[in-house]
C-alpha positions as CSV (number, residue, x, y, z in Angstrom):
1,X,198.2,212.0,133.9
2,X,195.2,213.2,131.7
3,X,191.6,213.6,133.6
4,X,190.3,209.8,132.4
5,X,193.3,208.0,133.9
6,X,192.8,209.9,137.4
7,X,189.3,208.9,137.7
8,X,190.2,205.2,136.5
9,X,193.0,204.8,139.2
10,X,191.0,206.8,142.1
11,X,187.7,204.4,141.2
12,X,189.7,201.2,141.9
13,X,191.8,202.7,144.8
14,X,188.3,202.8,146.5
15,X,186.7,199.6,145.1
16,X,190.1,197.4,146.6
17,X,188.8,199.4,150.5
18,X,185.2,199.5,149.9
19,X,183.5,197.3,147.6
20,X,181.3,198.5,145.2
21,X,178.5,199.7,147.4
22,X,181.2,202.2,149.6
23,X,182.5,203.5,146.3
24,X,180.5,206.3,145.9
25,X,180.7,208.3,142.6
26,X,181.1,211.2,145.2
27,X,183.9,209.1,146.9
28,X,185.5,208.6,143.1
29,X,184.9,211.9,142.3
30,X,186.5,213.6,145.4
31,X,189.1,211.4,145.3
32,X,190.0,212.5,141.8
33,X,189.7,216.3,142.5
34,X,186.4,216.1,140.2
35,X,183.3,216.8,140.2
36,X,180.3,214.0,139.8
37,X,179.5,215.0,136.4
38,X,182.8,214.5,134.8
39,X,182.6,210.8,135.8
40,X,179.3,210.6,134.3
41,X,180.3,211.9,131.0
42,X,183.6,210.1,131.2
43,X,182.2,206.8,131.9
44,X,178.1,206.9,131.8
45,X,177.5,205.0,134.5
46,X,179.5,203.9,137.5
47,X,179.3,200.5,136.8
48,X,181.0,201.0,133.8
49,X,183.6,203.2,135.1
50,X,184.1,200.5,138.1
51,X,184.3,197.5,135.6
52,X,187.0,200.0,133.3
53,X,189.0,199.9,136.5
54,X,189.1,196.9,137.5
55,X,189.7,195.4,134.3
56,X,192.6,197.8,134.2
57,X,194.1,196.5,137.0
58,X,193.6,193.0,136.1
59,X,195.3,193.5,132.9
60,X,198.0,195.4,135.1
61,X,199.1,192.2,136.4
62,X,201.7,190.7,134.0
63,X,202.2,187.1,133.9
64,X,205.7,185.7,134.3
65,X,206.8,183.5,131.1
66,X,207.1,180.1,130.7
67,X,209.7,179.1,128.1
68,X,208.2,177.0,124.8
69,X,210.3,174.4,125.1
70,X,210.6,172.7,128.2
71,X,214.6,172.1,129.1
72,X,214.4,172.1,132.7
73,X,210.4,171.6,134.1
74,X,211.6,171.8,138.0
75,X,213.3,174.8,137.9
76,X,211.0,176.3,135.0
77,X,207.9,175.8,137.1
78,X,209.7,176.9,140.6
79,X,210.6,179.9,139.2
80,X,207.5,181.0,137.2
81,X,205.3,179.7,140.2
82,X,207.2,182.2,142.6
83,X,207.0,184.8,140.6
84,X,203.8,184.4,139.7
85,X,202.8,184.7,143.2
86,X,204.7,187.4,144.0
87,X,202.4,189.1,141.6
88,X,199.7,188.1,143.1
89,X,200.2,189.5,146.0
90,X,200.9,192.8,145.3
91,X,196.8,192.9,143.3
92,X,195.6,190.7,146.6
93,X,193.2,193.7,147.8
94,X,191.8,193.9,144.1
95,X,191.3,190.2,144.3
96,X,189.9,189.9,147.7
97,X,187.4,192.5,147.3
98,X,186.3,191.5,143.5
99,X,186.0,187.8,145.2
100,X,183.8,189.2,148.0
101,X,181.4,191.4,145.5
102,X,181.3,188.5,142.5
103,X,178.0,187.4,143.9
104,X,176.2,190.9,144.5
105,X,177.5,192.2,141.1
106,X,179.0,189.8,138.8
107,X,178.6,191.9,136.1
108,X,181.5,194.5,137.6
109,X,184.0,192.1,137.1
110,X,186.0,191.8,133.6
111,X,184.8,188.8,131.4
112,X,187.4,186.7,130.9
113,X,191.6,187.7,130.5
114,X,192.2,187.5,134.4
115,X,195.8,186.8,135.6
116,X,194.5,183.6,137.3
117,X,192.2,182.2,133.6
118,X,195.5,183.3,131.8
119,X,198.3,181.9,134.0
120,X,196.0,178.2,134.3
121,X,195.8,178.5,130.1
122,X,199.8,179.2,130.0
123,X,200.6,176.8,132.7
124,X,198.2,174.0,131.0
125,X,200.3,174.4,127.6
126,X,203.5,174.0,128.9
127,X,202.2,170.8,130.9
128,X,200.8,169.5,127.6
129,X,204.5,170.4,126.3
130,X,206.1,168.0,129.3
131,X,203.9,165.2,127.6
132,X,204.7,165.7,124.3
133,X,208.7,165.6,125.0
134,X,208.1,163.2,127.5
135,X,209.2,164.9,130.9
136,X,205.9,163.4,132.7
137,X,205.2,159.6,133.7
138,X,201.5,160.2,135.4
139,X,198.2,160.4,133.4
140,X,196.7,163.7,134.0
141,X,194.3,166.4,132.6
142,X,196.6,169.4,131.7
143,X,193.9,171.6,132.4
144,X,192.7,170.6,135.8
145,X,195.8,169.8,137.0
146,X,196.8,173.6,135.6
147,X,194.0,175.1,137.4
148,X,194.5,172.9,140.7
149,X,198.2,174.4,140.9
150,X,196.9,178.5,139.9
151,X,194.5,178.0,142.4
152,X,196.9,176.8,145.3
153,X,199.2,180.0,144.3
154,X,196.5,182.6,144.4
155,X,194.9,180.8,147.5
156,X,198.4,181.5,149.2
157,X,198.8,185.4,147.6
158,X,195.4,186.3,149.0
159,X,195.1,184.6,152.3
160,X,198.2,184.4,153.6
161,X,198.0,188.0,155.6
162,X,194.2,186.7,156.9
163,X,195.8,183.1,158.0
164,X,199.0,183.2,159.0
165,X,198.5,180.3,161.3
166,X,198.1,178.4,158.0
167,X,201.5,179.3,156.3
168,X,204.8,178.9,157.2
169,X,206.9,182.5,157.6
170,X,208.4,181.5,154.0
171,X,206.5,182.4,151.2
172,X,208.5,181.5,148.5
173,X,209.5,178.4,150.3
174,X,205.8,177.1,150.7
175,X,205.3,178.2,147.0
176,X,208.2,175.8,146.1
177,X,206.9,172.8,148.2
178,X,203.6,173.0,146.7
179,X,205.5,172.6,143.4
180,X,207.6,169.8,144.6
181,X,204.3,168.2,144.9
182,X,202.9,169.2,142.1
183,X,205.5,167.8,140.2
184,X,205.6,164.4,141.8
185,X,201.6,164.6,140.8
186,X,202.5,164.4,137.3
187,X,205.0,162.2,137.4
188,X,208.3,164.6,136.4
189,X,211.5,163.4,138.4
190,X,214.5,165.5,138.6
């Protein structure tokens, strides 16, 4: 692993159990086995190192796919929605902790390209492609209802250690349920 990457992954490491103010470019730099200056003439600042690793991380998180042509839309959905999740969880501290620092530095997260903006824009196509070949019966906006459905998946990925009380013990299972209602939203029957 060459010097840059080091630095990149020790940098977010930190910023998922510290935020940015407890991510010290000492922290970053002992963490990497360098010293201070190296990060400065790696990155210039540490907000731009900071922002290089978190957008890294973002990017990290690969998006299931949704098939162009819509054959079956329950089991296409399901699927992509639990997987989807799934992937989600495993970047929750990155979200959590980028979610809890948006308003004291919103210029440390990535413009634009997150999982979530990404997996609403696929999701909203493929709704728009249920229209079109006439798999849906409801009126609806592709995009809000896309964004209502991303947002009840990565409500679930990121909360669901804090609030157990408000899950069932069946991830996937809950995932699939809020889909069966989605579904019945838009007006697709099996």
């Amino acid at each position: 692993m060459d010097l840059r990457e080091k630095i990149i992954r020790a940098a977010g490491r930190l910023f998922c159990e510290c935020g940015v103010r407890g991510t010290t470019t000492r922290r970053i730099a002992d963490e990497a086995g360098v010293n201070e200056v190296t990060l400065f003439r790696q990155f210039g600042t540490k907000e731009e190192l900071l922002r290089e690793a978190i957008g890294r991380t973002w990017a990290a998180v690969d998006l299931p796919g949704l098939p162009d042509v819509p054959v079956s839309p329950e089991s296409e959905l399901t699927g992509w929605a639990v997987e989807f999740a799934d992937r989600l969880r495993v970047a929750a501290p990155l979200i959590r902790t980028s979610l809890g620092e948006f308003e004291q530095n919103p210029g440390i997260l990535p413009h634009g390209g997150s999982p979530t903006a990404r997996a609403a824009g696929a999701l909203a196509g493929y709704l728009d492609q249920l229209r079109r070949r006439g798999f849906t019966s409801a009126r609806f906006d592709s995009r809000a209802a896309a964004a209502g459905m991303v947002g009840a998946i990565l409500s679930d990925a990121i909360t669901r250690d804090g609030q157990p009380d408000m899950y069932t013990d069946a991830p996937e299972a809950d995932i699939r349920e809020y889909m069966t209602i989605f579904l019945r939203g838009i007006g697709v029957t099996a």
